[in-house]
ROKOLDO-441631 format. One record per residue: residue number from 1; x negated, y, z negated of N, C-alpha, C in turn. Coordinates in steps of 0.001 Angstrom, whole numbers, plus 524288, in hexadecimal, padded with zeros to 5 digits. Layout:
[NUM, [X, Y, Z], [X, Y, Z], [X, Y, Z]] ...
//
This chain:
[1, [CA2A7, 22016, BB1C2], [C9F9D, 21D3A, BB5AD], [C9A70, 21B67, BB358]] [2, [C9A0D, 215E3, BB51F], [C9224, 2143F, BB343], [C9125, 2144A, BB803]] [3, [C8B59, 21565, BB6E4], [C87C0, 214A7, BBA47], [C82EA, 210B4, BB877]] [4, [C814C, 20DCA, BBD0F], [C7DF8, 20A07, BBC88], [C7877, 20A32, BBD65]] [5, [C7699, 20765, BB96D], [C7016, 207F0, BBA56], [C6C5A, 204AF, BBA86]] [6, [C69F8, 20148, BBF78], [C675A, 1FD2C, BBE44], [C5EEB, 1FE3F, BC0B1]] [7, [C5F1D, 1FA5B, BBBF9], [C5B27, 1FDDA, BB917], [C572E, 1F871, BBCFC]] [8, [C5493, 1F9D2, BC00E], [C5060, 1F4F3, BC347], [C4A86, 1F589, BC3C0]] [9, [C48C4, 1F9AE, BBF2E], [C43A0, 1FBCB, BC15B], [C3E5F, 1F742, BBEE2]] [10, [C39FA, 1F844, BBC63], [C3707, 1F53B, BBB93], [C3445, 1F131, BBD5C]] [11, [C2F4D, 1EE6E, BBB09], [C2BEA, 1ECC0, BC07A], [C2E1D, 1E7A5, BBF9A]] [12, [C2EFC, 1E527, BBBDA], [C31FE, 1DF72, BBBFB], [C2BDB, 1DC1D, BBC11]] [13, [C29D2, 1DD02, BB73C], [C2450, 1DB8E, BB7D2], [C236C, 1D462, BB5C9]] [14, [C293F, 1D3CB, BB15F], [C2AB1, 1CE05, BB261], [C2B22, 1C9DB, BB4C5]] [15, [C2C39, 1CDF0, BBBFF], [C2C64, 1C9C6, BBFFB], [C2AB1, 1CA45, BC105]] [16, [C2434, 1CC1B, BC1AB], [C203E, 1CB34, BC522], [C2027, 1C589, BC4D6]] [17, [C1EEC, 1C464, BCA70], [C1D02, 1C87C, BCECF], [C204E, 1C878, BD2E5]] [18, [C271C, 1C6D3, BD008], [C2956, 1C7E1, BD58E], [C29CF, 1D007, BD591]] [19, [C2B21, 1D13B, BD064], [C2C0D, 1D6D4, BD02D], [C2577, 1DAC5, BD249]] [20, [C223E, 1D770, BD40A], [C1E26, 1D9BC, BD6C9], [C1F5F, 1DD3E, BDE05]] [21, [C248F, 1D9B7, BDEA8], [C2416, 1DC07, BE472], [C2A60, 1DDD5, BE50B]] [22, [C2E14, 1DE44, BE054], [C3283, 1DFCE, BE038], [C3522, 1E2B0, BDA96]] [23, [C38C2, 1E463, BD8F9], [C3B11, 1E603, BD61D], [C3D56, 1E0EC, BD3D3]] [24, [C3F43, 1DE45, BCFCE], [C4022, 1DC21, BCB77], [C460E, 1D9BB, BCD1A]] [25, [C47F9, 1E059, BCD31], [C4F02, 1DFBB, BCFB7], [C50E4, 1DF9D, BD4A9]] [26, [C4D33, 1DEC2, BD86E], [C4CA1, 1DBB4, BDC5A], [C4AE7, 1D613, BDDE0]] [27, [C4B3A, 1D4B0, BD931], [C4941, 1CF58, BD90C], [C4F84, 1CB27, BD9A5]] [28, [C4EC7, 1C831, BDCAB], [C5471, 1C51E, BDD60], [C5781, 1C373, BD8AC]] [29, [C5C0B, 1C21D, BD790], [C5CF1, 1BDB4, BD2E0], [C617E, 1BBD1, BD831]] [30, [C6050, 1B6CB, BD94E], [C64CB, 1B2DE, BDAE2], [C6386, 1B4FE, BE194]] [31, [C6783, 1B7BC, BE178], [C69DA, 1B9F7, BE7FD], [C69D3, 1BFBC, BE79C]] [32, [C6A69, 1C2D3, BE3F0], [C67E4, 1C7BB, BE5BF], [C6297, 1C952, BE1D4]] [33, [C61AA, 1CFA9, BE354], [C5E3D, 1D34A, BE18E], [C5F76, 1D2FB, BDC8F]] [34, [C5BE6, 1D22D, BD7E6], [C5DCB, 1D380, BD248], [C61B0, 1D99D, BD09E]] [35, [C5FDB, 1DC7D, BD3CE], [C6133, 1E257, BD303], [C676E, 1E2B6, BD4A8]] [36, [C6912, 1DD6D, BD8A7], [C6F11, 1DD3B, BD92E], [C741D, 1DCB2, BD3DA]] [37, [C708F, 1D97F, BD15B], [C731F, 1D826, BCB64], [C776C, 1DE11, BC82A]] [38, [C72CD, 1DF3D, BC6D9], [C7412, 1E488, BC207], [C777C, 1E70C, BC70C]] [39, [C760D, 1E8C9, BCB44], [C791B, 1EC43, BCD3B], [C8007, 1E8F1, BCF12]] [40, [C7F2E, 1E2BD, BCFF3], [C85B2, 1E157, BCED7], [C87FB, 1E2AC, BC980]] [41, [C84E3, 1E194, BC586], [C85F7, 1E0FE, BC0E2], [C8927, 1E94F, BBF24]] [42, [C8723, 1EB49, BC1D1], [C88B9, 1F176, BC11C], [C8CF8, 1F27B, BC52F]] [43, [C8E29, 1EF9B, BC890], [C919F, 1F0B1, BCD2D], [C9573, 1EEBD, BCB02]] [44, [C95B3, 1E9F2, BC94F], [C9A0C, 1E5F3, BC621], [C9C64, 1E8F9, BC214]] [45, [C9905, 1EAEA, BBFF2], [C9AA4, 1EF06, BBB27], [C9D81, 1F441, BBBE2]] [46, [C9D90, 1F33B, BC284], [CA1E0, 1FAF8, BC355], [C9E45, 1FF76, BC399]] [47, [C9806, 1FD4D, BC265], [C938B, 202DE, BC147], [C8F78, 2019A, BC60B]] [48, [C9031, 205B4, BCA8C], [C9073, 20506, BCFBB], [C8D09, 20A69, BD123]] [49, [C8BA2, 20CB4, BCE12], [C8788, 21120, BCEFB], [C826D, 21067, BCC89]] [50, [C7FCB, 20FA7, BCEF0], [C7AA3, 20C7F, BCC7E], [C744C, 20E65, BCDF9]] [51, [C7358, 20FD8, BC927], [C6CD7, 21218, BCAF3], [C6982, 20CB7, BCAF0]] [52, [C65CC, 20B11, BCDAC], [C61D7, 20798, BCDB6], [C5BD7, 2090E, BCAA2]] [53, [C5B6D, 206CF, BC63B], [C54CB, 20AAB, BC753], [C5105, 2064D, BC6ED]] [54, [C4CF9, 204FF, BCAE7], [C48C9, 203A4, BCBD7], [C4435, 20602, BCD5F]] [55, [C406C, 203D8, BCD15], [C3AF5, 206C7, BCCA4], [C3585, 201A7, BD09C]] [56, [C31F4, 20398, BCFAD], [C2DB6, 1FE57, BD28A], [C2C4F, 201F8, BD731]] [57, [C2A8B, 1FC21, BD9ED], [C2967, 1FBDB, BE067], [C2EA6, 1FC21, BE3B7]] [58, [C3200, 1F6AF, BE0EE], [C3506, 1F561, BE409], [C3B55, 1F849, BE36C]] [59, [C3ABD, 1FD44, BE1F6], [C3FBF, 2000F, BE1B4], [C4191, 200BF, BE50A]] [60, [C3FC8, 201C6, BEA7A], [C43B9, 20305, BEEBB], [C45FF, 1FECC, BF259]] [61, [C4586, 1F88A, BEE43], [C46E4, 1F310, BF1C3], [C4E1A, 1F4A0, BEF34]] [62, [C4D83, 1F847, BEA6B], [C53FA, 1F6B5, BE86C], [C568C, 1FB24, BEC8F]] [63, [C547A, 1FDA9, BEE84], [C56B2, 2018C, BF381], [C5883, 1FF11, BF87A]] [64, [C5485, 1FA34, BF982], [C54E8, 1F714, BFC92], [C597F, 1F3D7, BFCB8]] [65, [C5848, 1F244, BF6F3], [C5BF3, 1ED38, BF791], [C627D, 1EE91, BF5B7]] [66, [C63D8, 1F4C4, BF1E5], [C67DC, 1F4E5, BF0D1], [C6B75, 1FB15, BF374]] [67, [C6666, 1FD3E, BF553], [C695C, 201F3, BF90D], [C6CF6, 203F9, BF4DD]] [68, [C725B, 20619, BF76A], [C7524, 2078E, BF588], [C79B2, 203CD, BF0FB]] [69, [C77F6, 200F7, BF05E], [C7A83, 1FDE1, BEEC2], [C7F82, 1FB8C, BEEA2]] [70, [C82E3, 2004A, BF2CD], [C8887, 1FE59, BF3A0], [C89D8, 1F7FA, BF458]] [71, [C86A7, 1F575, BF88A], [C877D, 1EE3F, BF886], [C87CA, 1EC54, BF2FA]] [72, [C8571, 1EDC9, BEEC4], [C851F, 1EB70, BE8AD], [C8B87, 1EEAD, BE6BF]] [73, [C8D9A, 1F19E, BE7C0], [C93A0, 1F30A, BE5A1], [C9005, 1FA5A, BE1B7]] [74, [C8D71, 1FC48, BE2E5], [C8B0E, 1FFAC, BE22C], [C8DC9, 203A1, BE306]] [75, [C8FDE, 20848, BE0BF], [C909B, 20CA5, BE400], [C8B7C, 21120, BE536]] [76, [C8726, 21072, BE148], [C82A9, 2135E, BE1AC], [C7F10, 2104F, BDF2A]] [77, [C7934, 20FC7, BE1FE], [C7617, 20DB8, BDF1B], [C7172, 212BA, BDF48]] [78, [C6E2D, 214E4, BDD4D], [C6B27, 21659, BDC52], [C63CD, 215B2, BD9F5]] [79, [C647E, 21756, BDBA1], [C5DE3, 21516, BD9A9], [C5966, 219CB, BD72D]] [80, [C566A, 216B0, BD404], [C524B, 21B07, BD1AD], [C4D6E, 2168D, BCF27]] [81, [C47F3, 219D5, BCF51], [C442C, 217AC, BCE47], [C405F, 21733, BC9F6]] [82, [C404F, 21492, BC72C], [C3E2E, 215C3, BC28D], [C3962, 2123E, BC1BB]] [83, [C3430, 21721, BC03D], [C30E8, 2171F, BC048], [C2CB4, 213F0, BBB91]] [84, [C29A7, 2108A, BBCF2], [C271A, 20CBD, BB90F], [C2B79, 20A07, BB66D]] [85, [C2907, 20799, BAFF6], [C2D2E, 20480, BAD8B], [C2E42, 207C1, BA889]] [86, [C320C, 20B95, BA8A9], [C3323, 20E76, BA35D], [C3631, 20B36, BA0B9]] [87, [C3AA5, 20703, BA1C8], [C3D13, 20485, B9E88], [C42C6, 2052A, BA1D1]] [88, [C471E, 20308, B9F2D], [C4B86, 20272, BA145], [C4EFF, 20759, BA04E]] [89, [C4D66, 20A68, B9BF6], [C4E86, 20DF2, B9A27], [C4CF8, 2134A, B9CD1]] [90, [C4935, 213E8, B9EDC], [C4684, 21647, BA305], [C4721, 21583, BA6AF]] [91, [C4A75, 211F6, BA88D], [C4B92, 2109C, BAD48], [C5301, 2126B, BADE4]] [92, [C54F3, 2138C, BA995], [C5A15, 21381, BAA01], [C58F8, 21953, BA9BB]] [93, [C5592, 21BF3, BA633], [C5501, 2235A, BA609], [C56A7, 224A5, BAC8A]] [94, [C5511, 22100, BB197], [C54EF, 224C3, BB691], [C5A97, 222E5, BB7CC]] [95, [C5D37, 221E0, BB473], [C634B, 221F7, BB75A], [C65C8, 226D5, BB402]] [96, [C62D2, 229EE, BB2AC], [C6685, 22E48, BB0CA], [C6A1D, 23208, BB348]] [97, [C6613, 2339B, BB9E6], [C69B9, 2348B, BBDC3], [C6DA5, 232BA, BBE07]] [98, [C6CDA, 22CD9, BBF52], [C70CB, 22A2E, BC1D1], [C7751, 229C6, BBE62]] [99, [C7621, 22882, BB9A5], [C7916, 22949, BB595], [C7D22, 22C4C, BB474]] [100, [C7B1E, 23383, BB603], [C7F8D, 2374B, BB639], [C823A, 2369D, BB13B]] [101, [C8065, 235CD, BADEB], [C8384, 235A4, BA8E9], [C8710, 2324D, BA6E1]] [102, [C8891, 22DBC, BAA47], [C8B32, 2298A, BA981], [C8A26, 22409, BA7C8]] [103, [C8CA1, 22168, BA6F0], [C8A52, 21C02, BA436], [C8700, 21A39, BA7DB]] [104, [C83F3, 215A4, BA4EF], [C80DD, 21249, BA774], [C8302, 20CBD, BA6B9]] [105, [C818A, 208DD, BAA59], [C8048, 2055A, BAABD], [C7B07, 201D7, BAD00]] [106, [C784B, 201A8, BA9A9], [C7143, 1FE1C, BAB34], [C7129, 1FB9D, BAA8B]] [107, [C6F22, 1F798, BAF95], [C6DF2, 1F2A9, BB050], [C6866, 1F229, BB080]] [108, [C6612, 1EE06, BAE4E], [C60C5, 1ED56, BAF5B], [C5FEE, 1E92A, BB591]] [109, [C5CCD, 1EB6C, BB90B], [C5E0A, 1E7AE, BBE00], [C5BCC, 1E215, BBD29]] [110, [C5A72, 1DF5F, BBA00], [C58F6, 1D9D4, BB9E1], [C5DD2, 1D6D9, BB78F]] [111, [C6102, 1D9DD, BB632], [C6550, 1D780, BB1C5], [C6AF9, 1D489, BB632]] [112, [C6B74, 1CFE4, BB4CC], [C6F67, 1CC1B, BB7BA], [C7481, 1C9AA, BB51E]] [113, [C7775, 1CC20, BB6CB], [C7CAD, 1CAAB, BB277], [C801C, 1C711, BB62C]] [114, [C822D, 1C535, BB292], [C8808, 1BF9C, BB451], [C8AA2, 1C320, BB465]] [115, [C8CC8, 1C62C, BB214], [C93E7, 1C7C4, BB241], [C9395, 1CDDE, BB1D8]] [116, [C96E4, 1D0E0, BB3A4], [C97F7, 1D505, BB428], [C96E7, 1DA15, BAF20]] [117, [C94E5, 1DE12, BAF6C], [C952C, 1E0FF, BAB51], [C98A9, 1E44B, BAA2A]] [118, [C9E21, 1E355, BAC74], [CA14E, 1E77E, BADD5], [CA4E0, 1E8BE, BA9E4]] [119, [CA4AD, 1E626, BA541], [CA80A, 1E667, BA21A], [CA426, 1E994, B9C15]] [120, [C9ECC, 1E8B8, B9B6E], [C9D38, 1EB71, B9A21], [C9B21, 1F262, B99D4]] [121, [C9BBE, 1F231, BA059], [C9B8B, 1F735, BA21D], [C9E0D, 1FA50, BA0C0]] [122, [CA530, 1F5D8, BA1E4], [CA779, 1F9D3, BA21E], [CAA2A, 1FBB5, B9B57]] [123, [CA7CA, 1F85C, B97F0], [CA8ED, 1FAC9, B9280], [CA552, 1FD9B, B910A]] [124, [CA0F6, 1FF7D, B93A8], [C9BF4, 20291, B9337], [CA019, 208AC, B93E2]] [125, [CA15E, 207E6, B989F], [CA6C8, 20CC1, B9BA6], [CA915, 20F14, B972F]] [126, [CAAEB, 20B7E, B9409], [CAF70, 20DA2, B8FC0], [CABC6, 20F86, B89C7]] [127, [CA609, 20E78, B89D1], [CA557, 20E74, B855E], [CA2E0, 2136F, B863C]] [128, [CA2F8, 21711, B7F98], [CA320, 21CD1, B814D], [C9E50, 21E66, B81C7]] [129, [C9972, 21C0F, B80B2], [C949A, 21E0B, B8191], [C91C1, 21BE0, B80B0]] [130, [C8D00, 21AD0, B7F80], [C88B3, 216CC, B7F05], [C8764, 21331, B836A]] [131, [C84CA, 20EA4, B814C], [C82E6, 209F1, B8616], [C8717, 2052C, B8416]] [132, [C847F, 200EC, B86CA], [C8665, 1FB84, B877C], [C8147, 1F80D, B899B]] [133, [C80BF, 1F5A0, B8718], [C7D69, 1EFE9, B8663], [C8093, 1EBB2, B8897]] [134, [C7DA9, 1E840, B8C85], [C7FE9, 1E2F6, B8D3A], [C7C03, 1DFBA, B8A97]] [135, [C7C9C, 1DBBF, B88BF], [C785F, 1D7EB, B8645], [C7A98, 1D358, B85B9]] [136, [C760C, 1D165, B85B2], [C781D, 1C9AD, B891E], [C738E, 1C700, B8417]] [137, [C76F2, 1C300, B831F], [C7377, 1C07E, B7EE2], [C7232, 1BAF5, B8229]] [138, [C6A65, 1B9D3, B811B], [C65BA, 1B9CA, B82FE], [C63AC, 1B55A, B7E5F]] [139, [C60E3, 1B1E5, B827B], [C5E70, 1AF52, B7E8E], [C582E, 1B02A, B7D52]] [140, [C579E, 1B508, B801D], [C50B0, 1B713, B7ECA], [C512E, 1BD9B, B7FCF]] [141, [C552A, 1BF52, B7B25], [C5646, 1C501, B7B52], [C509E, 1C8B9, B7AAC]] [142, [C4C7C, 1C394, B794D], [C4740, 1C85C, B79AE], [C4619, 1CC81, B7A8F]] [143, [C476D, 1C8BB, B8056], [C474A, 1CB1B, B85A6], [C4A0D, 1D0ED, B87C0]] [144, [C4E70, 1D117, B8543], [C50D7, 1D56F, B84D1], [C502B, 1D9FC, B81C9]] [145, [C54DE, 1DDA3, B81A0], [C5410, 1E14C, B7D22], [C5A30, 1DE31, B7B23]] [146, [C5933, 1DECF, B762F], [C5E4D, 1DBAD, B73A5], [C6041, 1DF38, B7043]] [147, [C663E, 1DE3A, B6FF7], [C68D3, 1E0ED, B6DF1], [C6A6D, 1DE5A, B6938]] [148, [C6ABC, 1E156, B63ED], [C6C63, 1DE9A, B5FA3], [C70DB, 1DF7D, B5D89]] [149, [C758C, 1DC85, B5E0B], [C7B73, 1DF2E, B5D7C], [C7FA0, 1DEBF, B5969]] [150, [C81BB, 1E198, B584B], [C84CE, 1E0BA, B523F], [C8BD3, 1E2C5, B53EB]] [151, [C8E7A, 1DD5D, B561C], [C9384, 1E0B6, B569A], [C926E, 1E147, B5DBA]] [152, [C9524, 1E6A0, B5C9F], [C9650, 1E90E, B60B1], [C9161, 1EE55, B61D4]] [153, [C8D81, 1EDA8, B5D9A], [C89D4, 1F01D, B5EF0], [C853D, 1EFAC, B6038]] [154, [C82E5, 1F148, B62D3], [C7BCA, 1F0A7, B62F5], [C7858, 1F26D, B5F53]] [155, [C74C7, 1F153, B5CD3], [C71C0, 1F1CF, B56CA], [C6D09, 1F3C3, B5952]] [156, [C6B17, 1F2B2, B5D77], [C6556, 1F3BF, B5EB1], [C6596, 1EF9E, B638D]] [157, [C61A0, 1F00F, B67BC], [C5FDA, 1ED5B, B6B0A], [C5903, 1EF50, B6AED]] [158, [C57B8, 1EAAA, B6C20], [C5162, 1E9B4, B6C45], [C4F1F, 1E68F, B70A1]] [159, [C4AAB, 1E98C, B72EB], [C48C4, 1E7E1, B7679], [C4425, 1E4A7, B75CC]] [160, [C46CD, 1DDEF, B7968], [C4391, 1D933, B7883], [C4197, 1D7B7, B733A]] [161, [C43AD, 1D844, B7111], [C4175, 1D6D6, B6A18], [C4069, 1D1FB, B69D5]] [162, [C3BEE, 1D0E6, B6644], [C39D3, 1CC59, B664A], [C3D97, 1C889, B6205]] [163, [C4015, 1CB0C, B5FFF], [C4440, 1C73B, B5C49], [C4A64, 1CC41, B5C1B]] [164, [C4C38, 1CA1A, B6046], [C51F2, 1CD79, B61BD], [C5558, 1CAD0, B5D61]] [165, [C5765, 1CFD5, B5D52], [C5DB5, 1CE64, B5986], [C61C7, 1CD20, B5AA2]] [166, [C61EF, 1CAD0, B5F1A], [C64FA, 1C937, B613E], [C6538, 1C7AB, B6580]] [167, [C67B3, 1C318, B695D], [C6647, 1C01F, B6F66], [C691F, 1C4F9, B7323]] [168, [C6A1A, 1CA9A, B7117], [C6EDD, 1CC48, B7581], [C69F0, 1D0D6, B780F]] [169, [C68FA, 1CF05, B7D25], [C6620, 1D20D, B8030], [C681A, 1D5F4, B82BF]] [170, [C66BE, 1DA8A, B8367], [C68A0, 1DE24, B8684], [C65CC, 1DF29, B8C41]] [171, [C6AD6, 1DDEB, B8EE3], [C6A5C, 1DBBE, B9455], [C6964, 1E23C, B96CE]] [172, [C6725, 1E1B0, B9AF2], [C66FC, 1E72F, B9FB6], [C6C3C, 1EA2F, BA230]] [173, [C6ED1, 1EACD, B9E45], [C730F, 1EC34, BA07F], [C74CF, 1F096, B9AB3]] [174, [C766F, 1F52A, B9B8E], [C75F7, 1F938, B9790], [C7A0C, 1FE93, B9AC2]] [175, [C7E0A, 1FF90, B97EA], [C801A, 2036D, B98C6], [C7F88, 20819, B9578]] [176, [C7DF6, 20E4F, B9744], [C7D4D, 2113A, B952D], [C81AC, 215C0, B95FD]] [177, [C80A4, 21953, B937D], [C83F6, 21DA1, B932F], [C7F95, 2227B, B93A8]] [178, [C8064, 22802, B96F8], [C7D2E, 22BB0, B982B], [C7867, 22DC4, B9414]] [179, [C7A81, 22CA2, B902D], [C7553, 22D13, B8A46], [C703F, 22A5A, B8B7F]] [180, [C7113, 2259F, B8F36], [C6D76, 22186, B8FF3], [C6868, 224EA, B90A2]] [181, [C69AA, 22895, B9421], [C6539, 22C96, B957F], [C61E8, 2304E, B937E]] [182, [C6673, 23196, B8EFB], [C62AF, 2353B, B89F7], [C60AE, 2314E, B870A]] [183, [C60F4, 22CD1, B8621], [C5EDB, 227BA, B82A5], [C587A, 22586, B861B]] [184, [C5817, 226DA, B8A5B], [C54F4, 2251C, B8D18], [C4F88, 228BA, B8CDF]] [185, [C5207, 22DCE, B8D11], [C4F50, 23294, B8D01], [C4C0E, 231CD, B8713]] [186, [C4EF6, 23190, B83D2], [C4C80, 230A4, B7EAD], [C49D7, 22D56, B7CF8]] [187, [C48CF, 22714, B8000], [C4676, 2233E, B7DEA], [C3FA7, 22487, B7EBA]] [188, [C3C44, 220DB, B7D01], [C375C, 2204E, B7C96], [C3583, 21C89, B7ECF]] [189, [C319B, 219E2, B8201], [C308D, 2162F, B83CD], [C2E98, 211D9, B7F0E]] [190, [C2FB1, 20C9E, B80F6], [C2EE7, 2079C, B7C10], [C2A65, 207ED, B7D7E]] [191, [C2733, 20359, B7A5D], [C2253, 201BE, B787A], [C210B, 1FF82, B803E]] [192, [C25B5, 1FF61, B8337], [C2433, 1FC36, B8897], [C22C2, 200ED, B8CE1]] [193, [C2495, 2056A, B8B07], [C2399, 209CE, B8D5D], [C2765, 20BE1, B9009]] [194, [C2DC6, 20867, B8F1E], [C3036, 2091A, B90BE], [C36E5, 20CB0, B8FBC]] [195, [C39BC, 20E8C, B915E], [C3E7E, 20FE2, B8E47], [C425D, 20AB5, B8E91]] [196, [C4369, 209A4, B8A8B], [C45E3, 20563, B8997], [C4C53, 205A6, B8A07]] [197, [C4F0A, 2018C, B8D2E], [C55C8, 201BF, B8B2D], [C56AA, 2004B, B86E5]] [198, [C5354, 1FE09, B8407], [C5690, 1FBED, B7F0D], [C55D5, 2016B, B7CB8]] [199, [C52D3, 2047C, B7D68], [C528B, 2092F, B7A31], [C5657, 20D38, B7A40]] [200, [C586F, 20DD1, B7E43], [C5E2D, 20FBB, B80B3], [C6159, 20D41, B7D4B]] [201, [C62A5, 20820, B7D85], [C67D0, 20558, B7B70], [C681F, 206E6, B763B]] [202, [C62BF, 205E1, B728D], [C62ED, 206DD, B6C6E], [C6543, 20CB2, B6C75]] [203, [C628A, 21100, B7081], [C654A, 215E2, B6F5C], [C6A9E, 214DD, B6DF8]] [204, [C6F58, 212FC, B728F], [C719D, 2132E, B70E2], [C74EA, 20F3F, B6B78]] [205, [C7224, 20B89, B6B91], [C7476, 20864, B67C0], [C731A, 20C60, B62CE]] [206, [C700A, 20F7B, B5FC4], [C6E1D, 2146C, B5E45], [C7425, 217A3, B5DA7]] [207, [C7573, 21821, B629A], [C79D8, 21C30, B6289], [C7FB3, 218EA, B6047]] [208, [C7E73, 21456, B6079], [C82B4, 21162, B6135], [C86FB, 210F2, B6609]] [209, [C848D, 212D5, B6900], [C87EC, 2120B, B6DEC], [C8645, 20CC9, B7281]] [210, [C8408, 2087C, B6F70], [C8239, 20469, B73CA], [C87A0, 20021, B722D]] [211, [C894D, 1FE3C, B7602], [C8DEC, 1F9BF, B7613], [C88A6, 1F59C, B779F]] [212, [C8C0F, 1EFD2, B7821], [C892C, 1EC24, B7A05], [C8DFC, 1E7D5, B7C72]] [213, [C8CF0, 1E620, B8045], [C919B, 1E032, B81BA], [C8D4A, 1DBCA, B8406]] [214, [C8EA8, 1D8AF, B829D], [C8BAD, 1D140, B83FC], [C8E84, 1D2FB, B8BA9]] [215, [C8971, 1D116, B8DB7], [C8AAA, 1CF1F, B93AF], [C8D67, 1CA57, B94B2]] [216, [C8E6B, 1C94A, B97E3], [C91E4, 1C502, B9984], [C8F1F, 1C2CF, B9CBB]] [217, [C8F79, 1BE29, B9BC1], [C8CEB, 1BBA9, BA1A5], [C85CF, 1B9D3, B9FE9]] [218, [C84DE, 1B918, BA4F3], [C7F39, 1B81D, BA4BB], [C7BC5, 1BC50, BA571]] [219, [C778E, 1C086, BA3AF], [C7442, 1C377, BA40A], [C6DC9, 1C090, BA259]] [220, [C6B3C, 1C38E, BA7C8], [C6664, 1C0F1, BA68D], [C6359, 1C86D, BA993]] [221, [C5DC7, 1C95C, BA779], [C5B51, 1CC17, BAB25], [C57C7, 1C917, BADFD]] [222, [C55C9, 1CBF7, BB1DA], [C516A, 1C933, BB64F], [C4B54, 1CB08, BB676]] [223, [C490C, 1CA6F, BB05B], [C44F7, 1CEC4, BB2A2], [C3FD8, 1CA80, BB03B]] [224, [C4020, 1C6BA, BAE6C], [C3C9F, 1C1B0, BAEAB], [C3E99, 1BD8D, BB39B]] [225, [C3ADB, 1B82D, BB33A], [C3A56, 1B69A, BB613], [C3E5D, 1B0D3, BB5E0]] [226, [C3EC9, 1B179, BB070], [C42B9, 1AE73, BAE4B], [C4996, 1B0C9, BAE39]] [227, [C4951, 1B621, BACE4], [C4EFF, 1B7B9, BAEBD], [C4FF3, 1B897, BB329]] [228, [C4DE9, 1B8AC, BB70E], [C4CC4, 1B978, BBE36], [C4FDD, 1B547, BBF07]] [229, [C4B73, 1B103, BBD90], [C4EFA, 1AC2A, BBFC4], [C54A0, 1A926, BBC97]] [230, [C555F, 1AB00, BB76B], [C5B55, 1AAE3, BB5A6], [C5EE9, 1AD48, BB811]] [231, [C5D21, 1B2FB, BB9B3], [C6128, 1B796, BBB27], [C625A, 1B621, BC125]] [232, [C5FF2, 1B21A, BC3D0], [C5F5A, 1B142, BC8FC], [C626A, 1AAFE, BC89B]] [233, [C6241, 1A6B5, BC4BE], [C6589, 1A1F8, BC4F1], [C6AB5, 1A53B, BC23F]] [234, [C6B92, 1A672, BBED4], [C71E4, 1AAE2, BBD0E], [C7445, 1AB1F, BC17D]] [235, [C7263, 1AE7B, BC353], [C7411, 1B0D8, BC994], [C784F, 1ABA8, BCD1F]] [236, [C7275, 1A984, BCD4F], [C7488, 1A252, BCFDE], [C761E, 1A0AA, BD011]] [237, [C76D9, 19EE3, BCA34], [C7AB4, 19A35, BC805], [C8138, 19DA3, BC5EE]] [238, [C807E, 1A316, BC6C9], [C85C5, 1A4BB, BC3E6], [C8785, 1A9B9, BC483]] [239, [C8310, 1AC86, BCA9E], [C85B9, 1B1A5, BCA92], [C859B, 1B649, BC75D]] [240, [C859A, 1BA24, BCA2B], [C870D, 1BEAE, BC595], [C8D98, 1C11C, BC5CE]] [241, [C8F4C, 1BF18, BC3A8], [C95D8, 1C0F8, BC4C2], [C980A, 1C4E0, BC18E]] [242, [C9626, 1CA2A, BC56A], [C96E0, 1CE3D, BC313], [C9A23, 1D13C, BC1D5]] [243, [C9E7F, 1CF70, BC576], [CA554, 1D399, BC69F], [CA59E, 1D15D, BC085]] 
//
C-alpha cells in the first residue's frame, strides 16, 4: 500500500500580495482551488490515503474547503501543521506518523499535471526499495533542482544551478520508501536555512537506489506570477486528464 503526501505549507511570498490574505494553494487555477490538482493527480494514481501538511494563517480554510475529502475520491484525508519555513524536507519529516512504515507518494501542492501518474506509481510498487524521480525537461531548468542523467541512472541533482547540466527539471512529485525518514533525521540545514529535498534525493542516488521516468504530458508549478497564469490557461485550453 502507498500512502500520500501533499505538501501545501509556506508563505508563498512570490505572490504577494495576493498570498497576503490566503494560502498560495488556495489560490484558483481555471475553475477550482489549486490544492484540487495534486490531490486528483494522487486519487488517479490508486493512492487515496493522504496526509495534507500546511502551515500560515490560512490553514484551517483547507478544513473548510476539503473536510473529509470523500467528494475528491479520498478514502482519508488528514491534516497536520507545520511550523515557519523549514523547507520541503521538513515539511515531509511530519508525515512520519502518517506513513506507518510504508511508501510514499509527495506531491508538491502548486504542481499541475496533464496526464495521469498512474503508471509511474505503479512501477514505484514493484521496485524493491529506494525513490523515483519524475522530471520534465524545461526551458529555464534554473529554476529547478535538475537532475543530471546517464542511462537509466541519476548522477547527481542540483538545486537551481546557475549553469545546469542538463534542461531535465525535477518536478514536485517524488516517491519515497520508509528510509526517507532516517535520511531526513540526518540532514543539515542549506545556506537558506532550510532542509532541502534535493538533499534527500542525492542520499539516495548515494545509495544507488534513485530510478527516474520523463512525465507525460504538460507539467507546470504555480508559485510565480507567470506560472499562475500558465497553470491556469493549461487548465483552459486542455484540461487535466488524469484517469
Amino acid at each position: 500500500m502507498l500512502k500520500g503526501v501533499i505538501l501545501a505549507g509556506g508563505l508563498g511570498t512570490r505572490l504577494h500580495p495576493l498570498t497576503k490574505i490566503t494560502n498560495k494553494h488556495l489560490l484558483p487555477i481555471y475553475d477550482k482551488p489549486m490544492i484540487c490538482y495534486p490531490i486528483e493527480a494522487l486519487v488517479n494514481a490508486g493512492v487515496k490515503d493522504v496526509l495534507l501538511v500546511t502551515g500560515g494563517n490560512s490553514a484551517g480554510d483547507f478544513l473548510r474547503l476539503l473536510g473529509h475529502g470523500r467528494h475528491l475520491g479520498l478514502e482519508r484525508l488528514d491534516y497536520t501543521y507545520q511550523e515557519g519555513e523549514g523547507g520541503i524536507a521538513d515539511a515531509l519529516a511530519l508525515a512520519k506518523h502518517h506513513a506507518e512504515g510504508k511508501r510514499l507518494v509527495v506531491v508538491l501542492g502548486d504542481n499541475i499535471l496533464e496526464l495521469s501518474i498512474k503508471k509511474s506509481v505503479e512501477n514505484f510498487r514493484k521496485q524493491e526499495s529506494g525513490a523515483k524521480i519524475l522530471v520534465k525537461e524545461v526551458h529555464d531548468p534554473e529554476r529547478f533542482g535538475v537532475a543530471e542523467i546517464q542511462g537509466d541512472k541519476v548522477l547527481s541533482i542540483e538545486e537551481k544551478p546557475t549553469q545546469p547540466k542538463s534542461n531535465y527539471a525535477v518536478t514536485g512529485l517524488y516517491m519515497y520508501d520508509s528510509t526517507v525518514f532516517d535520511i531526513i533525521d540526518g540532514l543539515s540545514p542549506s545556506e537558506r536555512g532550510e532542509l532541502e529535498i534535493t538533499d534527500v534525493n542525492n542520499h539516495y542516488i548515494n545509495r544507488g537506489t534513485m530510478t527516474w521516468e520523463k512525465l507525460d504530458g504538460w507539467w507546470t508549478d504555480a508559485g510565480t506570477f507567470d506560472s499562475l497564469r500558465r497553470a491556469t490557461n493549461l487548465v483552459a485550453e486542455g484540461g487535466a486528464n488524469l484517469v
